[in-house]
Backbone as JSON, one array per atom type, in Angstrom:
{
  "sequence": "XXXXXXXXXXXXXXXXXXXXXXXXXXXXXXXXXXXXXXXXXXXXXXXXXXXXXXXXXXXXXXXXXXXXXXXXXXXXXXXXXXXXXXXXXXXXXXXXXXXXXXXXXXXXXXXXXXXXXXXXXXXXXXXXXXXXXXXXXXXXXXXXXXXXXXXXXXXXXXXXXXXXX",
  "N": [[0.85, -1.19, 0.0], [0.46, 2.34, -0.88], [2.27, 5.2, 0.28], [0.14, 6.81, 2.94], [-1.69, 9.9, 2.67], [-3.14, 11.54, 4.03], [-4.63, 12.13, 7.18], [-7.03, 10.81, 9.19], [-8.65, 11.44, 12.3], [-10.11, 10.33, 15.35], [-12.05, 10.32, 17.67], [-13.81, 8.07, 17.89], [-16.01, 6.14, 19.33], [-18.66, 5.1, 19.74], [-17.62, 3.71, 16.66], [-19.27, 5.0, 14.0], [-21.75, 4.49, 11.1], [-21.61, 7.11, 9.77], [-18.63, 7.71, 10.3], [-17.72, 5.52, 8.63], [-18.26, 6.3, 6.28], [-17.0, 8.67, 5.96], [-14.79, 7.8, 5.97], [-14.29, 5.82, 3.92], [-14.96, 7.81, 1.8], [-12.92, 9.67, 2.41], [-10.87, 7.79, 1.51], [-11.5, 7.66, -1.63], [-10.9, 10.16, -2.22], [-8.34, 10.89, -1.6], [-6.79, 8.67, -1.76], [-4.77, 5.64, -0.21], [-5.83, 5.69, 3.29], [-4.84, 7.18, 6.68], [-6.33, 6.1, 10.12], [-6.65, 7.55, 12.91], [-7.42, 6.54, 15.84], [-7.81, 8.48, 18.55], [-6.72, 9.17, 21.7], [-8.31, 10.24, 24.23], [-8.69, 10.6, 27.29], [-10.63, 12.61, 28.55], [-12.67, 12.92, 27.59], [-14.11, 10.75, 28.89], [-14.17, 7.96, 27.34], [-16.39, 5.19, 26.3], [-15.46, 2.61, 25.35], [-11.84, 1.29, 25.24], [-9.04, 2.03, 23.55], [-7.8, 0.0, 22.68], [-9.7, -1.52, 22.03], [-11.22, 0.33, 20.75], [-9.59, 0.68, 18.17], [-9.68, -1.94, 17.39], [-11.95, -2.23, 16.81], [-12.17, -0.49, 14.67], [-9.87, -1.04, 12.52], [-11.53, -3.81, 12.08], [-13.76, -2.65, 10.58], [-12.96, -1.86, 8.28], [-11.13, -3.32, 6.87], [-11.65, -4.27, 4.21], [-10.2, -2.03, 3.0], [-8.29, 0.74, 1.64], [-6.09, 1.45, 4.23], [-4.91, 1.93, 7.54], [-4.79, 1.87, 10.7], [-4.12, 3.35, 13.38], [-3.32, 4.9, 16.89], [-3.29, 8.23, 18.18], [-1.63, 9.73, 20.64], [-1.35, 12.44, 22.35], [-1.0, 15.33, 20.01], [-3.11, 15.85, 17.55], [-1.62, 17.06, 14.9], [0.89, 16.81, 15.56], [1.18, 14.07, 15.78], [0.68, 13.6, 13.17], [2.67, 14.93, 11.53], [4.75, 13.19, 12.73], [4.27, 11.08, 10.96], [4.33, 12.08, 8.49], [2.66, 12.7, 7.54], [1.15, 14.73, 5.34], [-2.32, 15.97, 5.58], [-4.89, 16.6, 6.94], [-8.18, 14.87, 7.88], [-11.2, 16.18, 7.88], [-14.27, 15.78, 9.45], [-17.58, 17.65, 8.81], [-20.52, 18.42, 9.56], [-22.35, 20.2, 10.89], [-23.22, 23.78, 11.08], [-22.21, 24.51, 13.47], [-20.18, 22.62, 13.66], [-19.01, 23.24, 11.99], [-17.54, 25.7, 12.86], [-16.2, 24.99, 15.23], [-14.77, 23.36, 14.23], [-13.18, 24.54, 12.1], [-11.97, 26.69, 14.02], [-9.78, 25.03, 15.46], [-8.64, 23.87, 13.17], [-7.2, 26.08, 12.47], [-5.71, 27.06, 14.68], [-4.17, 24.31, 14.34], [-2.72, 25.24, 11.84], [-1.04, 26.86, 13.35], [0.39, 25.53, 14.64], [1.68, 23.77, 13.2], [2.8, 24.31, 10.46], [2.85, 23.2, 8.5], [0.82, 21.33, 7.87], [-2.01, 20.72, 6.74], [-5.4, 21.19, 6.63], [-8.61, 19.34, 5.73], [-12.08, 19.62, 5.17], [-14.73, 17.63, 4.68], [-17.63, 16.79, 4.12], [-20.48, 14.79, 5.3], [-22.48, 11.97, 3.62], [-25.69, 13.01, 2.93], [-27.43, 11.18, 4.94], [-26.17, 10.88, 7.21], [-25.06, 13.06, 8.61], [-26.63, 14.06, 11.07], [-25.59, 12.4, 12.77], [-23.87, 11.34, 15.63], [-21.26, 9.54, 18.02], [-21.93, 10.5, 20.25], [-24.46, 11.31, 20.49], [-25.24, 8.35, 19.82], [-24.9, 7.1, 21.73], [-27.02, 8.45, 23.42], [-29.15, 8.2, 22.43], [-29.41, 4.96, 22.93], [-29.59, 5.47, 25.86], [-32.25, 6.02, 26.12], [-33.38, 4.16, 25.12], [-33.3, 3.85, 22.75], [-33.08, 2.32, 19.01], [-30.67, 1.58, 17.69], [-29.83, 0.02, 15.5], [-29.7, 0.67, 12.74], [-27.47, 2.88, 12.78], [-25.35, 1.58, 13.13], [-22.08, -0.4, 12.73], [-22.63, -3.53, 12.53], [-21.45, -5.53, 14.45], [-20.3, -3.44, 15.61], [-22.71, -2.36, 16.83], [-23.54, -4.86, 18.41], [-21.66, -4.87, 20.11], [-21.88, -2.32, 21.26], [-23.95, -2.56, 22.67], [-23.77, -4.81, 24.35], [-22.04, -3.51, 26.0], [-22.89, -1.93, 27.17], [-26.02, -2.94, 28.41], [-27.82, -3.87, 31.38], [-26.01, -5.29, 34.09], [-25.94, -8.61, 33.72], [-27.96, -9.21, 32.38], [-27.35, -9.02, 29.48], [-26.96, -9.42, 25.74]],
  "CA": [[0.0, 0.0, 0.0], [1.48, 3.44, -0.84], [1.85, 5.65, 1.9], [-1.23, 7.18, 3.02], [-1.67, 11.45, 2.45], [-4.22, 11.88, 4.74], [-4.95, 11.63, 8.36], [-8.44, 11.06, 9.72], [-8.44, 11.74, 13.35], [-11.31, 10.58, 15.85], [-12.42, 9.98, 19.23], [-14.62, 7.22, 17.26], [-16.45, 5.53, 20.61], [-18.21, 4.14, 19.14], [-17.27, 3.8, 15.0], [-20.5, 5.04, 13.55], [-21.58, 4.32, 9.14], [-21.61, 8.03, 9.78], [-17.45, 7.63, 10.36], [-16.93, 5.0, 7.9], [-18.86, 6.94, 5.12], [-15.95, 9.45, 6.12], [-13.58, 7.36, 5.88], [-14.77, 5.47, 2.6], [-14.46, 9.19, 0.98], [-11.11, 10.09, 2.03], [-10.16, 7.28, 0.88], [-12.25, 7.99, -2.51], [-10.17, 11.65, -2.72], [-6.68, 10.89, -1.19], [-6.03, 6.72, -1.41], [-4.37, 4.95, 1.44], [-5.86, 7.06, 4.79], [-4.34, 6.37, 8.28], [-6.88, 6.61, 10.84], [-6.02, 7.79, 14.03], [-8.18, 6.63, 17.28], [-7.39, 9.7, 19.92], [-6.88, 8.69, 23.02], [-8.65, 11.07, 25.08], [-9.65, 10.59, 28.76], [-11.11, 13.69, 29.07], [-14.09, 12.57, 27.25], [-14.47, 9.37, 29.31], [-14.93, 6.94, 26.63], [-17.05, 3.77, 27.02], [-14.42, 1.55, 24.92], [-11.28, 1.58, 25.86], [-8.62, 3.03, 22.72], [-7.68, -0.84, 21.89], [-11.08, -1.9, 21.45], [-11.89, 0.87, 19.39], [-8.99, 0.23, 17.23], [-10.17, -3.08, 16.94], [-13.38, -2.23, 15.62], [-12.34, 0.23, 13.05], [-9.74, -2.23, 11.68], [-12.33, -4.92, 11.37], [-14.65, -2.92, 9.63], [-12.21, -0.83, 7.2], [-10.49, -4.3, 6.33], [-11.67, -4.43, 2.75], [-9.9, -0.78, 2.17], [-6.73, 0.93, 1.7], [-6.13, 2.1, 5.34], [-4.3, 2.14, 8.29], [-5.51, 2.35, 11.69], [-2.76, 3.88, 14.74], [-3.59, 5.23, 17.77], [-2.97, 9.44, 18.72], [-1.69, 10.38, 21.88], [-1.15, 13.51, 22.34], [-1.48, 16.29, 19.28], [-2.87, 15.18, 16.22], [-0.93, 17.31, 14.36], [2.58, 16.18, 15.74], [1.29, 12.84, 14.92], [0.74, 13.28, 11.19], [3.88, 15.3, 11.02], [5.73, 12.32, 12.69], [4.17, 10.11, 10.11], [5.28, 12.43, 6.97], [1.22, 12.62, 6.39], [0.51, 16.59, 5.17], [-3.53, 16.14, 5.59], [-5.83, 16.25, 8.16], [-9.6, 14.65, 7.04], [-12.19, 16.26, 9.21], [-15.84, 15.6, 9.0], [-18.21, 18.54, 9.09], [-21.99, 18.15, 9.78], [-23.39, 20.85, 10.97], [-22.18, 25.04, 11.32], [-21.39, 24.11, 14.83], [-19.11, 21.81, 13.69], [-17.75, 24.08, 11.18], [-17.12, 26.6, 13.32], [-15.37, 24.18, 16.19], [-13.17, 22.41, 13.44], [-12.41, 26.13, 11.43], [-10.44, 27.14, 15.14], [-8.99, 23.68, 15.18], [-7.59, 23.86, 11.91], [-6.46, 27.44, 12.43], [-4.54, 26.53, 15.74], [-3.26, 23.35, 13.89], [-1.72, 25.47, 10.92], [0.03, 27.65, 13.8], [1.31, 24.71, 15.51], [2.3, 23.07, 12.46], [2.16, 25.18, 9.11], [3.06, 21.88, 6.92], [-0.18, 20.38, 7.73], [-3.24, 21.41, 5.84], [-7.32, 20.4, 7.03], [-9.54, 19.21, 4.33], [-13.37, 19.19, 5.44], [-15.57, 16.66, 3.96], [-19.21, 16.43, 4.52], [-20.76, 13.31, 5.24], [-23.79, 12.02, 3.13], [-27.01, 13.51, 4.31], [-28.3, 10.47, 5.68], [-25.62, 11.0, 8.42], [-25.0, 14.62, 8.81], [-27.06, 14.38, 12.04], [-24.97, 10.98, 13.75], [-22.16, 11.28, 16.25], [-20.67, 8.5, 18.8], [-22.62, 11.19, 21.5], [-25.9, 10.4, 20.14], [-25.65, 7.29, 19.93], [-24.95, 6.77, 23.44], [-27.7, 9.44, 24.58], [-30.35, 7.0, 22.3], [-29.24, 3.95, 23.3], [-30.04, 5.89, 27.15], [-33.28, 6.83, 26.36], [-34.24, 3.03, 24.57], [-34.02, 3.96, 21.3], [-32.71, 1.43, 18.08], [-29.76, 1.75, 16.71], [-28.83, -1.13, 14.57], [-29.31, 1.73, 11.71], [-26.67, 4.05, 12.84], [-23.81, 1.41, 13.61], [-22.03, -1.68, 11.42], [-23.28, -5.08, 13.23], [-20.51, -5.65, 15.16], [-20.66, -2.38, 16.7], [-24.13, -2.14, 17.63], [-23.43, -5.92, 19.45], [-20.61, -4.17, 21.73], [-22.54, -1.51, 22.23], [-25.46, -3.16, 23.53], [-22.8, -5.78, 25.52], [-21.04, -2.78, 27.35], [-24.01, -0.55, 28.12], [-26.28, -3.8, 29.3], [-27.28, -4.1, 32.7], [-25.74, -6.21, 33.82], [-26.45, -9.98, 34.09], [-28.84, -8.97, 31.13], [-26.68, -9.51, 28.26], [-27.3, -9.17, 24.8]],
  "C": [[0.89, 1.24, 0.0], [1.19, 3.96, 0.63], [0.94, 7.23, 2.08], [-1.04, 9.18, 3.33], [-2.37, 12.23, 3.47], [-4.32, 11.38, 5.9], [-6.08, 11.32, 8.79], [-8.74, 10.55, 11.14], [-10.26, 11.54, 14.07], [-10.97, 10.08, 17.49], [-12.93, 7.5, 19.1], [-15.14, 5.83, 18.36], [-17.78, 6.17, 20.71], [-17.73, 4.44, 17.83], [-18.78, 3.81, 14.52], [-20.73, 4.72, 11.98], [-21.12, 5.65, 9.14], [-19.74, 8.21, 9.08], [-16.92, 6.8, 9.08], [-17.42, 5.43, 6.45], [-17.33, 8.29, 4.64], [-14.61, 8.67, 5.38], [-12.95, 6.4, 3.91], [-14.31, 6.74, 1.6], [-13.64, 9.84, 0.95], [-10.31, 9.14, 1.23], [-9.82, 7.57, -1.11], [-11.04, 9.22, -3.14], [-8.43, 11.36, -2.28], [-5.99, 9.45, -1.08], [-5.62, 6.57, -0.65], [-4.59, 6.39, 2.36], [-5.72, 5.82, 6.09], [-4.99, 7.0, 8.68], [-6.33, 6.62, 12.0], [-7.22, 7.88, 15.36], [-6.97, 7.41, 18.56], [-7.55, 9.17, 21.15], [-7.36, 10.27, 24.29], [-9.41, 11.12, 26.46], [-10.11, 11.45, 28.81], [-12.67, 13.66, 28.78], [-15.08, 11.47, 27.41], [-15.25, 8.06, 28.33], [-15.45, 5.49, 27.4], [-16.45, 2.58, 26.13], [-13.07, 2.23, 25.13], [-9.93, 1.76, 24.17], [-8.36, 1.64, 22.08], [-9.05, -1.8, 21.95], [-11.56, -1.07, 20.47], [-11.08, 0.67, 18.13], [-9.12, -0.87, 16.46], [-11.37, -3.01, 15.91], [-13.01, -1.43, 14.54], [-11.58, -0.98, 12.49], [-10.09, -3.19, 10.68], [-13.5, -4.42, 10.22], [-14.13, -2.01, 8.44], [-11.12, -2.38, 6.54], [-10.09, -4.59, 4.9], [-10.92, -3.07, 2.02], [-8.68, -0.39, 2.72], [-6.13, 2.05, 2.68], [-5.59, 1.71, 6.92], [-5.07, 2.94, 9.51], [-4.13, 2.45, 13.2], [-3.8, 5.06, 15.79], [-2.65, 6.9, 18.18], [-2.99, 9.67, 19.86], [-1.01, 11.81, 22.18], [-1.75, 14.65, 20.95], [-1.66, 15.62, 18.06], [-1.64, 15.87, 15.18], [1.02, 16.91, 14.23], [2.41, 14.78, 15.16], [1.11, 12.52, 13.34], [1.65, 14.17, 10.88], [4.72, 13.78, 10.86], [5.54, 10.78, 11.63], [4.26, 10.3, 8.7], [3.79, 12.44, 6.59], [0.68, 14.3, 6.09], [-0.86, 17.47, 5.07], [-4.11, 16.1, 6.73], [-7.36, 16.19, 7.72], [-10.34, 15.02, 7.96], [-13.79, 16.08, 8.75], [-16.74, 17.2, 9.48], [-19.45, 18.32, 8.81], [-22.91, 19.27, 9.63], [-22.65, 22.4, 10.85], [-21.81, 25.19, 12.32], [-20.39, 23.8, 14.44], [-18.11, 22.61, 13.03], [-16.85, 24.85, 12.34], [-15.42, 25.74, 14.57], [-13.93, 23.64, 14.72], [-12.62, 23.35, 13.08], [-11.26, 26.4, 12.55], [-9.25, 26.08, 15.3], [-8.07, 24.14, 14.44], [-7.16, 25.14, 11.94], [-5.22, 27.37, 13.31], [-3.39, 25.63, 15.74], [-2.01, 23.85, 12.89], [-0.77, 26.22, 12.1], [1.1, 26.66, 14.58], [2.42, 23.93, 14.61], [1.69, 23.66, 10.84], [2.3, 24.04, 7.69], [2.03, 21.02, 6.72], [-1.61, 21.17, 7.5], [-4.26, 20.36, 6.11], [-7.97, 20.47, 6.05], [-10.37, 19.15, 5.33], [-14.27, 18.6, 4.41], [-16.7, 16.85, 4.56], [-19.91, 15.55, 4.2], [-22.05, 13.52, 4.18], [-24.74, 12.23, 3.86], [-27.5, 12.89, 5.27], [-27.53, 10.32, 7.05], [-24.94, 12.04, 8.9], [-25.58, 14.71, 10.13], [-26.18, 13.25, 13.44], [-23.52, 11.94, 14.25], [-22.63, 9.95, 17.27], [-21.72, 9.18, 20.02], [-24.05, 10.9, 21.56], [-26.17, 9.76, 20.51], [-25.67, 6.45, 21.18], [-25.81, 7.21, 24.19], [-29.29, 8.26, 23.58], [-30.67, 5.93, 22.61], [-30.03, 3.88, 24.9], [-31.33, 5.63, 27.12], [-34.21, 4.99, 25.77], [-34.19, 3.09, 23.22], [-33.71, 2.64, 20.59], [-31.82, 1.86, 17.47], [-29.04, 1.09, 15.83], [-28.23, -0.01, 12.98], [-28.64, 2.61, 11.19], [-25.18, 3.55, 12.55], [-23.87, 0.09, 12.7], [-22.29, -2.99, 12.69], [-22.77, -4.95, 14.58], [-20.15, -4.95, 16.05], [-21.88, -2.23, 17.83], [-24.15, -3.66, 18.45], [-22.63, -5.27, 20.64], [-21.25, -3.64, 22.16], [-23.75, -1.86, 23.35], [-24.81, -4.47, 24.81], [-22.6, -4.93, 26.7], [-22.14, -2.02, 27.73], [-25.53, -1.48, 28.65], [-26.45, -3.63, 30.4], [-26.86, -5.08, 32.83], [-26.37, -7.89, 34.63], [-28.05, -10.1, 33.23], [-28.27, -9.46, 29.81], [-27.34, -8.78, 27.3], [-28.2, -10.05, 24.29]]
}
């Protein structure tokens, strides 16, 4: 596989179609993309950084992509990997706005790395990982949002327990 141009940087807890629609279309515009699960306690995920790695992996298998783990700045990490992109998803003008300072702060930290924004297909313009954890709360259904395999974990780890799946 050549080596990949593009970064695409997430929290991704869980990996939504939303994400791999993302990820599908960087690939689409920039061939081999290394994704990068963020390790961020601050946002107390409910998988733990090698479980989520696991799941993207398994379900990006069939495509030309690379999955590594960010600790610390994304940007240092797609310097130290020689990658000069950063793939961000943009949804809504919230999001714009939040990713626009991002990527402004990123060129000052690192002026060799340049933010593409993509915008997902409509049918998931409204999905995040936050969601899907606040529907799951409330009872909803989400087999629709997440790939199989996901929506089994999810429903494993957020279980009461001695309920199962």
């Amino acid at each position: 596989m050549a080596s990949p141009r593009a970064l695409y940087p997430g929290t991704f807890d869980p990996v939504t179609l939303g994400h791999l629609d993302l990820v599908r279309r960087g690939v689409e515009v920039f061939g081999p993309l290394h994704v990068a699960v963020a390790e961020n306690a601050a946002k107390a995920p409910l998988f733990s950084v090698e479980e989520r790695v696991a799941m993207l992996e398994a379900e990006v298998a069939d495509l030309p992509v690379t999955v590594g783990v960010c600790r610390g700045l994304v940007v240092e990490y797609a310097r130290s990997l020689g990658i000069p992109t950063l793939l961000r998803g943009v949804r809504t003008v919230t999001d714009f706005e939040y990713e626009y300072q991002m990527a402004l702060t990123n060129r000052q930290l690192e002026p060799e790395v340049d933010t593409v924004f993509i915008m997902p297909k409509a049918r998931f313009s409204f999905l995040s990982s936050r969601l899907i954890k606040e529907v799951y709360a409330a009872g909803g259904e989400l087999a629709r949002f997440l790939p199989e395999a996901v929506h089994r974990a999810l429903i494993e780890r957020l279980a009461p327990q001695g309920e199962g799946a």
